[in-house]
N, CA, C and O of each residue as an XYZ file, in Angstrom:
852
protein
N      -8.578      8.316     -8.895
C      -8.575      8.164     -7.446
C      -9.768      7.325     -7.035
O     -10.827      7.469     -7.647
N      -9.653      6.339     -5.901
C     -10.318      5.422     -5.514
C     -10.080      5.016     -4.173
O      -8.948      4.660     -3.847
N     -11.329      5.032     -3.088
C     -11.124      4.266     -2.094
C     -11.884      2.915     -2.203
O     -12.786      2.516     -2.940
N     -11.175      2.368     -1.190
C     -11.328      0.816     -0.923
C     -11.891      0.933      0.365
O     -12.239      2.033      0.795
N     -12.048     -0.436      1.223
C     -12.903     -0.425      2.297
C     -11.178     -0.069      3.489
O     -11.303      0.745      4.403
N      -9.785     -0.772      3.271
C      -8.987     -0.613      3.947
C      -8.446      1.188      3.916
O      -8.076      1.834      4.896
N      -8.544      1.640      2.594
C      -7.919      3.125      2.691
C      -8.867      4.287      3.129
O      -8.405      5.379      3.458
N     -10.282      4.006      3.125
C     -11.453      4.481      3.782
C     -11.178      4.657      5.314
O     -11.101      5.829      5.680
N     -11.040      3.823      6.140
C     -10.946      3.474      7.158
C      -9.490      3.958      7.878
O      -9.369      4.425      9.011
N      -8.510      3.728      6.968
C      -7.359      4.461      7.042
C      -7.596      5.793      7.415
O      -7.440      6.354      8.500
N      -8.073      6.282      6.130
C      -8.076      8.303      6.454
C      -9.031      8.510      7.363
O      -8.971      9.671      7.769
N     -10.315      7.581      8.110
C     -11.480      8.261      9.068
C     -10.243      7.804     10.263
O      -9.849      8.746     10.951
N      -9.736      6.690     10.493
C      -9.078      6.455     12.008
C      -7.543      7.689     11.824
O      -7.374      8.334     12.858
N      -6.782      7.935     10.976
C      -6.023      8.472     10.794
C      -6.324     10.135     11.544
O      -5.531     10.658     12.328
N      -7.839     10.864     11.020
C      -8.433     12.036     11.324
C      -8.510     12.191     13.061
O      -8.083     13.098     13.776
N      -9.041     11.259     13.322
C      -8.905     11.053     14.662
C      -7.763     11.458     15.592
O      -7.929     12.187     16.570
N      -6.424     10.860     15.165
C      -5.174     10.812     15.747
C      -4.735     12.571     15.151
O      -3.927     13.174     15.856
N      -5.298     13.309     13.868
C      -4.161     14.143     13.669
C      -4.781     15.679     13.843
O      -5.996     15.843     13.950
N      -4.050     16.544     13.858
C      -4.201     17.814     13.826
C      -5.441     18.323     13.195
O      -6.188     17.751     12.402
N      -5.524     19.666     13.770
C      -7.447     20.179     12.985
C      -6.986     19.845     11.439
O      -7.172     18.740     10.929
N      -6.495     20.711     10.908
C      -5.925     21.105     10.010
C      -6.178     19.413      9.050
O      -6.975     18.957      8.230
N      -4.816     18.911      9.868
C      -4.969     17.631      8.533
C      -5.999     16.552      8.486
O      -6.132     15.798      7.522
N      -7.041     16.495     10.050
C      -8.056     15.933      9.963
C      -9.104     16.411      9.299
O      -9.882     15.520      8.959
N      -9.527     17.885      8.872
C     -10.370     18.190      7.916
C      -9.465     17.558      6.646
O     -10.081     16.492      6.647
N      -8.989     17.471      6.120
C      -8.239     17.059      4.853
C      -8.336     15.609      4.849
O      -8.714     15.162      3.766
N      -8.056     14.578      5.932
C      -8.695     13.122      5.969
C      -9.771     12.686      5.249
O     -10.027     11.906      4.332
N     -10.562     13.813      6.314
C     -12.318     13.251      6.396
C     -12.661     13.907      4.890
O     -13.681     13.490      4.341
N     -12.141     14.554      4.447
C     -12.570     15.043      2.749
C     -11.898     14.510      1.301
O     -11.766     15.131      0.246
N     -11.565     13.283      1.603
C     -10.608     12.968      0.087
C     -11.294     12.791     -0.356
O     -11.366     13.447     -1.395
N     -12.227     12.002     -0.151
C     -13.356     12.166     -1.633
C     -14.539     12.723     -1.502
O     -15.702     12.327     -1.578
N     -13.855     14.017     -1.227
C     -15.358     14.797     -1.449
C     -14.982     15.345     -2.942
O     -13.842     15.599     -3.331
N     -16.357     15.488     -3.794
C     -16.357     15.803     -5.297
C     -15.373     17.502     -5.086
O     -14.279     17.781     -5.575
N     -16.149     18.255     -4.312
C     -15.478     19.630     -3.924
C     -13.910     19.623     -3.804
O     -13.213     20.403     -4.454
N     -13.456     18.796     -3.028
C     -11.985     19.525     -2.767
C     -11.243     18.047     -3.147
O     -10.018     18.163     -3.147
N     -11.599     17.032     -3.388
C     -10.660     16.190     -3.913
C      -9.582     16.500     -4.426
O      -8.589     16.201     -3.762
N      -9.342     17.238     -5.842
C      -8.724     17.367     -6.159
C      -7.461     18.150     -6.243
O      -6.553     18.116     -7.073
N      -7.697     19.101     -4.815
C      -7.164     20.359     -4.127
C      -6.150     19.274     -3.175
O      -4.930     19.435     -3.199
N      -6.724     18.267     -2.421
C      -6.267     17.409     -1.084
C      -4.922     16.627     -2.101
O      -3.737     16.597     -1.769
N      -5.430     16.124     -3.204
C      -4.582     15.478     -4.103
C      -3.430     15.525     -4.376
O      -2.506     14.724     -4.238
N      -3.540     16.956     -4.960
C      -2.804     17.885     -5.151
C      -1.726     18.738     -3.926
O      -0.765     19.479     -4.132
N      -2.384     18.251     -2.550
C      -1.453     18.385     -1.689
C      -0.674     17.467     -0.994
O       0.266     17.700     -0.234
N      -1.294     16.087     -1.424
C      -0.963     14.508     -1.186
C       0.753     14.488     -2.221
O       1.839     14.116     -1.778
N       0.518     14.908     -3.356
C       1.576     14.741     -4.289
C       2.560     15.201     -3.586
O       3.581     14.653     -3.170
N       2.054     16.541     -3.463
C       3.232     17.658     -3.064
C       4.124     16.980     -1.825
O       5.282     16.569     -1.744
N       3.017     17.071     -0.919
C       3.031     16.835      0.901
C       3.541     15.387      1.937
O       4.274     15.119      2.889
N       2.622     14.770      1.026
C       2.550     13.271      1.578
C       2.185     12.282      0.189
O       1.043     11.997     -0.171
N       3.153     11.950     -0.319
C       3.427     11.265     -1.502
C       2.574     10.209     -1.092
O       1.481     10.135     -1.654
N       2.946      9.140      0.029
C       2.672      7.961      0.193
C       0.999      8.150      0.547
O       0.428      7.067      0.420
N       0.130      9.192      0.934
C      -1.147      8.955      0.977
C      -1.671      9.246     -0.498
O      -2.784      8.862     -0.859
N      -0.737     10.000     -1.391
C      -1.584     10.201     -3.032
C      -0.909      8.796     -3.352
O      -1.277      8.675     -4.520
N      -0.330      7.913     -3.141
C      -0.069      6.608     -4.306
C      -0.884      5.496     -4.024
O      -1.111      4.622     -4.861
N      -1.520      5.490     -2.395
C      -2.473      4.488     -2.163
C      -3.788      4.863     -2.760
O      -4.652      3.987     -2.714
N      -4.076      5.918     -3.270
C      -5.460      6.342     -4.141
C      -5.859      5.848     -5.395
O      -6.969      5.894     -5.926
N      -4.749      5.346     -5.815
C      -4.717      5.329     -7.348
C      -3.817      4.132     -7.926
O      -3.122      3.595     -7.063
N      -3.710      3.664     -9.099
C      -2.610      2.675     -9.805
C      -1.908      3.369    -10.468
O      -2.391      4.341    -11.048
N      -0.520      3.044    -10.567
C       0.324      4.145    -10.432
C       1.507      3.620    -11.677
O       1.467      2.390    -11.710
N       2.138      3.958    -12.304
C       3.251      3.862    -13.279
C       4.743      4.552    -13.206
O       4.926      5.712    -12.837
N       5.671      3.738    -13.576
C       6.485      4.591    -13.323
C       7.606      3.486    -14.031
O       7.829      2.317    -13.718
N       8.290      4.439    -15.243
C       9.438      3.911    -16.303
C      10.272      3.716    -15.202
O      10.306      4.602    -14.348
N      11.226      2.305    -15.017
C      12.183      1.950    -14.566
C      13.516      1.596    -15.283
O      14.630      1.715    -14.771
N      13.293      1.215    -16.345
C      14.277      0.762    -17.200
C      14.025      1.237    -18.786
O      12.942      1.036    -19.337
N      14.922      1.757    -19.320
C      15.084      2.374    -20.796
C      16.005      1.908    -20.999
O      16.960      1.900    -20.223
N      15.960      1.251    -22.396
C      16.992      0.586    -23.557
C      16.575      1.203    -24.570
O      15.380      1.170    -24.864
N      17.424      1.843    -25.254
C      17.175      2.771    -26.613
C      18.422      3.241    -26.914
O      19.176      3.877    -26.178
N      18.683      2.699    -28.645
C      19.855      3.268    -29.056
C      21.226      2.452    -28.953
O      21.254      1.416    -28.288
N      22.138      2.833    -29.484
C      23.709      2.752    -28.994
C      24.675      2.996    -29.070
O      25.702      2.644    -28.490
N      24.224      4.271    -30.533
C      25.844      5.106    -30.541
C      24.769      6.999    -30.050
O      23.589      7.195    -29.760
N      26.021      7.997    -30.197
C      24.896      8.863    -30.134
C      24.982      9.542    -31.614
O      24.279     10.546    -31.728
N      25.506      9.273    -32.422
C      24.857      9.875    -33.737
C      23.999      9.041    -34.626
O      23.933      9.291    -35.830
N      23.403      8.157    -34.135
C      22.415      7.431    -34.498
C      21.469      7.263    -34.071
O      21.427      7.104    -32.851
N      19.990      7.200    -35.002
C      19.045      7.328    -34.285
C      18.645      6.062    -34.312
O      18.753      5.347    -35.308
N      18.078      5.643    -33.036
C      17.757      4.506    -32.617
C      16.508      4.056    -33.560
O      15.770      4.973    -33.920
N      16.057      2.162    -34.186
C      15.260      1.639    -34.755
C      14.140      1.380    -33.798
O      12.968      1.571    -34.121
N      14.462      0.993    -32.751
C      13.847      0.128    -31.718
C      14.330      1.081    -30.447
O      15.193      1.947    -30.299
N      13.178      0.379    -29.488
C      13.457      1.245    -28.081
C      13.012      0.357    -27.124
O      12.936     -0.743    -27.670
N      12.584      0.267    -25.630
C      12.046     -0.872    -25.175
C      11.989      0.057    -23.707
O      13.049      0.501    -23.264
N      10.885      0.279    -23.097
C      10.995      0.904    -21.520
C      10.141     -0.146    -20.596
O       9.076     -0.644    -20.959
N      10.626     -0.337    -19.649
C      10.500     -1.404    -18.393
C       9.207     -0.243    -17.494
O       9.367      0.907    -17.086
N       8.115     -1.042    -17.448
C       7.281      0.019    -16.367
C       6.942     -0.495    -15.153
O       6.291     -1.513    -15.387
N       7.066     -0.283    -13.672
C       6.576     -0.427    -13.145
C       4.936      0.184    -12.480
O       4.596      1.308    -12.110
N       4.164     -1.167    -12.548
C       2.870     -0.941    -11.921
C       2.435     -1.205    -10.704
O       2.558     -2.374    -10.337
N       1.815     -0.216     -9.752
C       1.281     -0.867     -8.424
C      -0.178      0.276     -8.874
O      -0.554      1.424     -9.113
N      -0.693     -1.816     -8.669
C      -2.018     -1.620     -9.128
C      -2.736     -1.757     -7.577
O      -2.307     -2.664     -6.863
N      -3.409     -1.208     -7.246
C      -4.795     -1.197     -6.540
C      -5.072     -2.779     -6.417
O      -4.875     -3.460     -7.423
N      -5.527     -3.407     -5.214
C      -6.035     -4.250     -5.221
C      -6.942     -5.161     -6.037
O      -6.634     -6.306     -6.366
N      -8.279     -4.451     -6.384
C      -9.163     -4.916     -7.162
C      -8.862     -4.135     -8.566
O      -9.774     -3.417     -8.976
N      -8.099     -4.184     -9.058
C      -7.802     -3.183    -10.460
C      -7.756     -4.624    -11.178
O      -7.151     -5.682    -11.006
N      -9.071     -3.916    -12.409
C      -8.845     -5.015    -13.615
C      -7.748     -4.861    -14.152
O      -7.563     -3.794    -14.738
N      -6.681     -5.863    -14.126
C      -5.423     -5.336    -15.087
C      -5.806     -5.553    -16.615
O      -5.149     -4.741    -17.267
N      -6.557     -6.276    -17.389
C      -6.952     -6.433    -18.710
C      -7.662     -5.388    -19.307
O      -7.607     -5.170    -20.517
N      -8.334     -4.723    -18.511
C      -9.024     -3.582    -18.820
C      -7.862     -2.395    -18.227
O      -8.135     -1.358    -18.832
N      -7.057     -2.224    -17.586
C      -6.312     -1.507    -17.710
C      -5.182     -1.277    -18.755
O      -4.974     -0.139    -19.176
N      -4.622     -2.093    -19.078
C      -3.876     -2.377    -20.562
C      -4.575     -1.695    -21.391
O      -4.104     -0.654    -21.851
N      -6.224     -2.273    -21.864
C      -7.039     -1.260    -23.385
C      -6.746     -0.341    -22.556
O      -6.447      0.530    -23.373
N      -6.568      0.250    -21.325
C      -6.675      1.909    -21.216
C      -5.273      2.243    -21.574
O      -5.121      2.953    -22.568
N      -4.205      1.836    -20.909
C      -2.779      2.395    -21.628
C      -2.357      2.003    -22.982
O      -1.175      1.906    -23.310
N      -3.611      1.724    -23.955
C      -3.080      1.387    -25.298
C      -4.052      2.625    -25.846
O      -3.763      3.290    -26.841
N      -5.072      2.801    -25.162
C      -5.995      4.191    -25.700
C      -5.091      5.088    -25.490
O      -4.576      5.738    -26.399
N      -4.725      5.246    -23.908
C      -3.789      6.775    -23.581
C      -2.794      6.954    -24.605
O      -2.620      8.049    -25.141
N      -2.038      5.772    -24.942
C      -0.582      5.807    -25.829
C      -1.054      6.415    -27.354
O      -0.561      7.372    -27.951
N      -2.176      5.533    -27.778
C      -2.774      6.005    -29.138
C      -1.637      5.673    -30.556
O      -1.592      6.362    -31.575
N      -0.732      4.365    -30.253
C       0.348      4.281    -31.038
C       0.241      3.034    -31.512
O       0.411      2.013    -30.846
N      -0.063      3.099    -32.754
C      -0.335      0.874    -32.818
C       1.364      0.680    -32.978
O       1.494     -0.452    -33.443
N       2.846      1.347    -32.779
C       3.537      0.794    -33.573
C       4.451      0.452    -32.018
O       5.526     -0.124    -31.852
N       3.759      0.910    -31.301
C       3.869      0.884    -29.897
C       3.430     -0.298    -29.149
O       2.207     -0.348    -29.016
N       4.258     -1.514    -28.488
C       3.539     -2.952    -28.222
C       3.574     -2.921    -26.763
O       4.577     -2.492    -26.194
N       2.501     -3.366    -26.074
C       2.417     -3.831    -24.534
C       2.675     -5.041    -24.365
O       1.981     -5.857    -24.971
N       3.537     -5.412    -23.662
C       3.810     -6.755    -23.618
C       3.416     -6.709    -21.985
O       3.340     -5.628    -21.402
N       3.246     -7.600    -21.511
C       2.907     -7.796    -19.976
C       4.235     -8.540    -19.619
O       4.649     -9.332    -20.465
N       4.802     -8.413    -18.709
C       5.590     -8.972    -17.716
C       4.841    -10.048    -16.577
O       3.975     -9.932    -15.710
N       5.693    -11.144    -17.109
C       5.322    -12.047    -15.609
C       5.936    -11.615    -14.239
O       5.439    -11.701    -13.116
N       6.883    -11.235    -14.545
C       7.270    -10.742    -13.157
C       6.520     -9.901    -11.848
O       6.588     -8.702    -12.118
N       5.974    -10.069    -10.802
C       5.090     -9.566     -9.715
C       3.516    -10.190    -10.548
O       2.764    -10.490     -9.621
N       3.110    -10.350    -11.326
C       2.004    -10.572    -12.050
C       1.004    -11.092     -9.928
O       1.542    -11.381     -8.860
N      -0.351    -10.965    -10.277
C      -0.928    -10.946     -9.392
C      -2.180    -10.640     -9.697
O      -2.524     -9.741    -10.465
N      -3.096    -11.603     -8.924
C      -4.535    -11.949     -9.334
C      -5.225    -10.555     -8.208
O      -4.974    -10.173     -7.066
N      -6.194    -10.137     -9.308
C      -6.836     -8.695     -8.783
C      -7.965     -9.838     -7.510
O      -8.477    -10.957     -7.487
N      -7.852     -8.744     -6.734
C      -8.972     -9.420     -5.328
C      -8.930     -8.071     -4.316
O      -8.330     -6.998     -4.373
N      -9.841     -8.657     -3.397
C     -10.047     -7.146     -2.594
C      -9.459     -6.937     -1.601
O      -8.946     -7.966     -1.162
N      -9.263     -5.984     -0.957
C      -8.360     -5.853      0.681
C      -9.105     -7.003      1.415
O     -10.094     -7.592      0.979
N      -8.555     -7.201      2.450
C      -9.066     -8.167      3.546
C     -10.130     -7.521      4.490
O      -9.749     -6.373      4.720
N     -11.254     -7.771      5.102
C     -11.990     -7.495      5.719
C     -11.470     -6.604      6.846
O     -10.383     -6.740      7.409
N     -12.226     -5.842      7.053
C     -11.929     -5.379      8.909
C     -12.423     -5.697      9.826
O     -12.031     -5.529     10.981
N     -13.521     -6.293      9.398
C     -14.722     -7.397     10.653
C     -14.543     -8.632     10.543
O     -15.447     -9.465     10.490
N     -13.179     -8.889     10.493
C     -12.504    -10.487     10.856
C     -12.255    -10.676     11.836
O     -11.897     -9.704     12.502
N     -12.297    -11.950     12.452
C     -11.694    -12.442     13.496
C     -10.212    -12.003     14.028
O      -9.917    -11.472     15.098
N      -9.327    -12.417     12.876
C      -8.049    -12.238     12.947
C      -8.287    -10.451     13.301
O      -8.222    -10.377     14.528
N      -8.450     -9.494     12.911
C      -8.552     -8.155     12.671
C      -9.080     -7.527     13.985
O      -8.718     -6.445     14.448
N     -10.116     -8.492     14.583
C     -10.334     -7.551     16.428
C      -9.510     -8.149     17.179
O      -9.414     -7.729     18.332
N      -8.584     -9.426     16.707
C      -8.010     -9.942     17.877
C      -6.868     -9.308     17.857
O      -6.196     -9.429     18.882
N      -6.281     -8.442     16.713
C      -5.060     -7.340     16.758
C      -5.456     -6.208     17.146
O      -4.605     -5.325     17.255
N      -6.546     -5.977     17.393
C      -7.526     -4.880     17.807
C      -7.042     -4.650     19.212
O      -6.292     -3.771     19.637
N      -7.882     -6.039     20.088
C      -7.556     -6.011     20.950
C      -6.148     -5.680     21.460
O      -5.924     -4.632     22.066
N      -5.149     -6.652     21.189
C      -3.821     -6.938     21.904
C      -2.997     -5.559     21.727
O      -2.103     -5.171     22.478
N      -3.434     -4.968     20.696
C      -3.015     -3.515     20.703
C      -3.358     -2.496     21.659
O      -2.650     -1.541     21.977
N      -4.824     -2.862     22.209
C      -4.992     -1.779     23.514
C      -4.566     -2.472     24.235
O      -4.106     -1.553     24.913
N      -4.160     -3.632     24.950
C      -3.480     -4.004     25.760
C      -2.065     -3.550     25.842
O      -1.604     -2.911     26.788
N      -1.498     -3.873     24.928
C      -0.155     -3.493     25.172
C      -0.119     -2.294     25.332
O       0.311     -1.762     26.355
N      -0.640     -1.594     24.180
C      -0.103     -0.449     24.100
C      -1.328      0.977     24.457
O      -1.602      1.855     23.638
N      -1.657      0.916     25.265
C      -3.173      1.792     25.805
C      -3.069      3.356     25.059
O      -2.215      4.234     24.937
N      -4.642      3.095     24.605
C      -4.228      4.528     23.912
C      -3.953      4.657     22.386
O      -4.089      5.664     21.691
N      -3.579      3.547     22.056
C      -3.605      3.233     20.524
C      -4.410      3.103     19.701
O      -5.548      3.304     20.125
N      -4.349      2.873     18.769
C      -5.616      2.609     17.725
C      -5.063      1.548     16.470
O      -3.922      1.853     16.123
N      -5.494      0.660     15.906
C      -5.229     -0.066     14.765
C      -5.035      0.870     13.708
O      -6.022      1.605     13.747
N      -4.544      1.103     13.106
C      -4.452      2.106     11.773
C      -4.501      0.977     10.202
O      -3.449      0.719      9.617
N      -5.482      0.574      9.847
C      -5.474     -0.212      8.363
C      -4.584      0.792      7.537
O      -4.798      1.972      7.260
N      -3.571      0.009      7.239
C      -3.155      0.870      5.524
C      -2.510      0.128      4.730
O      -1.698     -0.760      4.990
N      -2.883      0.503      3.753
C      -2.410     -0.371      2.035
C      -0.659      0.178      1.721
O      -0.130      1.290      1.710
N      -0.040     -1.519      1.442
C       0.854     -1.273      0.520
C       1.360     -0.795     -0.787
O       1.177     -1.290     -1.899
N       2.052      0.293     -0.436
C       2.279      0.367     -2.319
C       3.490     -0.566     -2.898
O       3.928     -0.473     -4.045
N       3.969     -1.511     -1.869
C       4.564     -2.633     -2.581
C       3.860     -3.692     -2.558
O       2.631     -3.643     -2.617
N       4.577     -4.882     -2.462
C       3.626     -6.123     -3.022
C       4.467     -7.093     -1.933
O       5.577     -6.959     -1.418
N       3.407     -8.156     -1.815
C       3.762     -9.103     -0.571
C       2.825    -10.820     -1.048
O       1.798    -10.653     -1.706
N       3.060    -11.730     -0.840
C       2.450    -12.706     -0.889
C       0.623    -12.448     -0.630
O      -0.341    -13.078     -1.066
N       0.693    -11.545      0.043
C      -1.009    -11.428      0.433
C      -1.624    -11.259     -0.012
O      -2.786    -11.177      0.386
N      -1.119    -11.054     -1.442
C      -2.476    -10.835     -3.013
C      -2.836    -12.143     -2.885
O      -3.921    -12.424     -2.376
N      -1.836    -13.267     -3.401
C      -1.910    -14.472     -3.885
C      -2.690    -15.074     -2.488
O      -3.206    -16.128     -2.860
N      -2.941    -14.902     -1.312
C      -3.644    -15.833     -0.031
C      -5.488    -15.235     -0.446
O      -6.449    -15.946     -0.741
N      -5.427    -13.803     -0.320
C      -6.866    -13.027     -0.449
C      -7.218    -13.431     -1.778
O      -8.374    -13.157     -2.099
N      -6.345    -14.148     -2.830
C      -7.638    -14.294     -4.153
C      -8.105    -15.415     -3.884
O      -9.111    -15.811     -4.473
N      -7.541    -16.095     -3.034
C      -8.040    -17.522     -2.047
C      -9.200    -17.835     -1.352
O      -9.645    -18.939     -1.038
N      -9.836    -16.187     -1.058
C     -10.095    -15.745      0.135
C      -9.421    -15.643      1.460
O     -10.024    -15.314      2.482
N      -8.251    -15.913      1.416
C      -7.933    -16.166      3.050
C      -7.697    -14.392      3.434
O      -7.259    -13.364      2.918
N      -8.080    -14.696      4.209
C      -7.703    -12.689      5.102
C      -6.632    -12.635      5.941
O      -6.513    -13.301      6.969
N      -5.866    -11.862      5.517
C      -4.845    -11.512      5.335
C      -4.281    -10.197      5.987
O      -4.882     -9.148      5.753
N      -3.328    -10.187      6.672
C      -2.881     -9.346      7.500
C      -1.368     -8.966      7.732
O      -0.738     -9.704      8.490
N      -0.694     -7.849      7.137
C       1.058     -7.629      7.926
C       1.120     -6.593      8.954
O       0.774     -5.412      8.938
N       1.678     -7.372      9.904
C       2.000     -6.765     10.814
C       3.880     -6.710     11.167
O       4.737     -7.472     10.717
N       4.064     -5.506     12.131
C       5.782     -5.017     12.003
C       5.908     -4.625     13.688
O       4.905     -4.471     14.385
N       7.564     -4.469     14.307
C       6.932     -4.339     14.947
C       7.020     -2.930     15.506
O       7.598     -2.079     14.830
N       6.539     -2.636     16.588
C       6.070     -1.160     16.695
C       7.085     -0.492     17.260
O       7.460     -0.799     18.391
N       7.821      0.775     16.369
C       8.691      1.653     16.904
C       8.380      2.869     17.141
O       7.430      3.334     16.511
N       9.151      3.787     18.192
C       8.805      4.925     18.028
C       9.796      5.769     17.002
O      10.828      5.456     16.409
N       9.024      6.962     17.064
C       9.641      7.993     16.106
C      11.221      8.118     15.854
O      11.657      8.445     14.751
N      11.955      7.866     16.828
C      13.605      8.094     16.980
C      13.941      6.492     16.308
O      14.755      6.456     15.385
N      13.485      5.547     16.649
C      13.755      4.467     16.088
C      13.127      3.897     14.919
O      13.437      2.803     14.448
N      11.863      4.988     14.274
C      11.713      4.753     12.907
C      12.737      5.741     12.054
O      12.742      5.394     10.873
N      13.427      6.642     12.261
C      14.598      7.319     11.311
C      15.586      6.736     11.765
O      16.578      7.421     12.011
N      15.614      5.414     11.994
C      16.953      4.659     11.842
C      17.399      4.318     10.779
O      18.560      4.631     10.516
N      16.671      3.622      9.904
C      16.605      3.070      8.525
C      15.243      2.888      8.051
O      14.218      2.837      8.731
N      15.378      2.793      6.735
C      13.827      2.439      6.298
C      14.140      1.054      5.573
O      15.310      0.716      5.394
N      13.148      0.313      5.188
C      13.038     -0.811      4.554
C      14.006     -0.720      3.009
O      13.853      0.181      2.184
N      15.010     -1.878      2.868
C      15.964     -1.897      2.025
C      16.658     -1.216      1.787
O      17.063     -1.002      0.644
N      17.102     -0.522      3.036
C      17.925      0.772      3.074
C      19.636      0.015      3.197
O      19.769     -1.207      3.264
N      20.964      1.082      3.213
C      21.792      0.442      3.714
C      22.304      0.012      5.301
O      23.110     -0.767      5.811
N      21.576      0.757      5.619
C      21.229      1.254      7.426
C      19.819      0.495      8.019
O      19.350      0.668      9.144
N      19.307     -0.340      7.015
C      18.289     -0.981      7.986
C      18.988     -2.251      9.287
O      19.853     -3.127      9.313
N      17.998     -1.661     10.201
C      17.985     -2.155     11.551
C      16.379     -1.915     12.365
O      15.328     -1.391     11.996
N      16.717     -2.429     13.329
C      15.613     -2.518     14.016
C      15.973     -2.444     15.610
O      16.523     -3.544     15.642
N      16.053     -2.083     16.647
C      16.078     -1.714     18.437
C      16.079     -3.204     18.709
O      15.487     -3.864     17.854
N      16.443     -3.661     19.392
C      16.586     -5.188     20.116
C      15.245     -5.265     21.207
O      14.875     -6.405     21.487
N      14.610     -4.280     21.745
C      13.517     -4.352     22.507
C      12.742     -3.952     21.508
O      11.698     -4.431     21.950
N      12.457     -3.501     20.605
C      11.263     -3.611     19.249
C      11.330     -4.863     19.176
O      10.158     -5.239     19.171
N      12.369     -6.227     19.083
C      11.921     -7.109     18.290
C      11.274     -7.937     19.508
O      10.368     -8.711     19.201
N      11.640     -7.853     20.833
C      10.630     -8.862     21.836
C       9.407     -8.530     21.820
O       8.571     -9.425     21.696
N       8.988     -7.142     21.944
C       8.031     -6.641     21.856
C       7.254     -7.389     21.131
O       6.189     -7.847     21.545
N       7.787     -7.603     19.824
C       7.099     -7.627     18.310
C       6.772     -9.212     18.762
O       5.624     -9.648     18.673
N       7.651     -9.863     19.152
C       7.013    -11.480     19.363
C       6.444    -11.692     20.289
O       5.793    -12.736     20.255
N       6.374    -10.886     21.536
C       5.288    -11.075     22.358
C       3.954    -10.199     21.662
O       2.868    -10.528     22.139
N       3.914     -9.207     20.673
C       2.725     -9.080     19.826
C       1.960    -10.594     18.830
O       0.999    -11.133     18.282
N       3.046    -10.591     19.137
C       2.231    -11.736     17.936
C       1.795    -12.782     19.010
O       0.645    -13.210     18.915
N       2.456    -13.164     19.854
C       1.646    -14.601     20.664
C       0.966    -13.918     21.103
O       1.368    -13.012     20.373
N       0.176    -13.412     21.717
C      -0.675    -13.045     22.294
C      -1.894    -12.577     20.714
O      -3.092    -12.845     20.813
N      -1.597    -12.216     20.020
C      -2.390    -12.705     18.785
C      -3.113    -13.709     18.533
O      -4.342    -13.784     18.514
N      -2.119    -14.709     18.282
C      -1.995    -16.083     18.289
C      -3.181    -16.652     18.992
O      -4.106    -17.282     18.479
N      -2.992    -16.297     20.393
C      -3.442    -16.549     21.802
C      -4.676    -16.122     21.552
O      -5.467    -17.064     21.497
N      -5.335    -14.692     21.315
C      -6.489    -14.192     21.527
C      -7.259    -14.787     20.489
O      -8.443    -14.790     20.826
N      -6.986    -15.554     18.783
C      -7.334    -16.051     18.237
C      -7.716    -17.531     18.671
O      -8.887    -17.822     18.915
N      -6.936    -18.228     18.736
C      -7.133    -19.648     19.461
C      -8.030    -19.907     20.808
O      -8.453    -20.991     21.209
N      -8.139    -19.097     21.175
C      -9.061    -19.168     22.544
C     -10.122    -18.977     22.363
O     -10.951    -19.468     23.129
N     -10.519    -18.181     21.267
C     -11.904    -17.740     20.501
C     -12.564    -18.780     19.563
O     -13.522    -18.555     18.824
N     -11.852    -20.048     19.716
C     -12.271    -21.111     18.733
C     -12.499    -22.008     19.915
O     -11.556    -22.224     20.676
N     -13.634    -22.526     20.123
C     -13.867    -23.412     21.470
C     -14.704    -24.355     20.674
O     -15.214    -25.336     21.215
């Protein structure tokens, strides 16, 4: 388990917005004391706040075998990784060749998603108060909430650039986020979410460009 400067910032603004209860549990993920108690209720509770902590694995594809009274020579399992931003992946490999402890056992790396380790994007960017802003405008009462993907997006490849980097969606409420979720068969989106969402962004746009004189 590991915070970054974006998932830090996540769980202190997150504490703010939530209940006694789960704001003591925010403000303590990495405390040495109960870390591993909060973790342990992240798995259980809220999956998606234990997978942004950590680099994560998970067998997707198994080829092994092909009759069943035979035992297979060869085997081959497909893994998916979502690595942490700044995660050495080269030094992560010697670690899943220590954990495995099998020389007959080969890591091959996949080009596929491959992606240059670099750090979250700043929060004291330009781009970053000017969404700051347009968010209490529109929407009074709000707060920016930073949080990390556990999928993957072009924005590795801009931030090893340095460029800072930002996704934004646009803002639904609760009845219109259990519509569908992302790559669902039912994804959709409200027809007044999506004006919304483009008058979010010009005015982005706007509060950026005006700040360059």
């Amino acid at each position: 388990m590991r915070l970054n400067d974006t998932t830090r910032a996540y769980f202190e603004r997150l504490a703010t917005i939530s209940a006694p209860e789960e704001r003591d549990r925010y403000l303590h993920v990495a405390d040495p004391q109960r870390t591993a108690a909060i973790q342990g209720y992240f798995a259980t509770h809220e999956i998606g706040n234990y997978s942004i902590l950590r680099t994560s694995l998970v067998p997707t594809i198994i080829n092994i075998g092909f009759r069943t009274n035979v035992i297979p020579s060869t085997g081959e399992a497909n893994i998916d990784i979502r690595a942490l931003p700044d995660e050495d992946m080269p030094r992560f490999y010697e670690e899943l060749r220590r954990v495995i402890a099998d020389p007959s056992i080969e890591i091959v790396r996949s080009g596929e998603g491959s992606r240059p380790a670099s750090p979250p994007s700043r929060l004291d960017s330009e781009m970053f108060r000017a969404l700051e802003s347009v968010t209490r405008r529109m929407y009074p009462g709000a707060i920016v909430l930073p949080s990390m993907m556990t999928g993957a997006t072009d924005m590795a490849q801009l931030r090893s650039k340095g460029v800072q980097s930002y996704g934004i969606g646009p803002a639904v409420d609760e009845k219109e986020g259990a519509l569908g979720s992302a790559h669902a068969d039912d994804e959709r989106l409200a027809e007044a979410s999506l004006y919304k969402f483009v008058e979010f962004q010009l005015r982005a746009v706007l509060e950026v460009a005006a700040s360059r004189r």
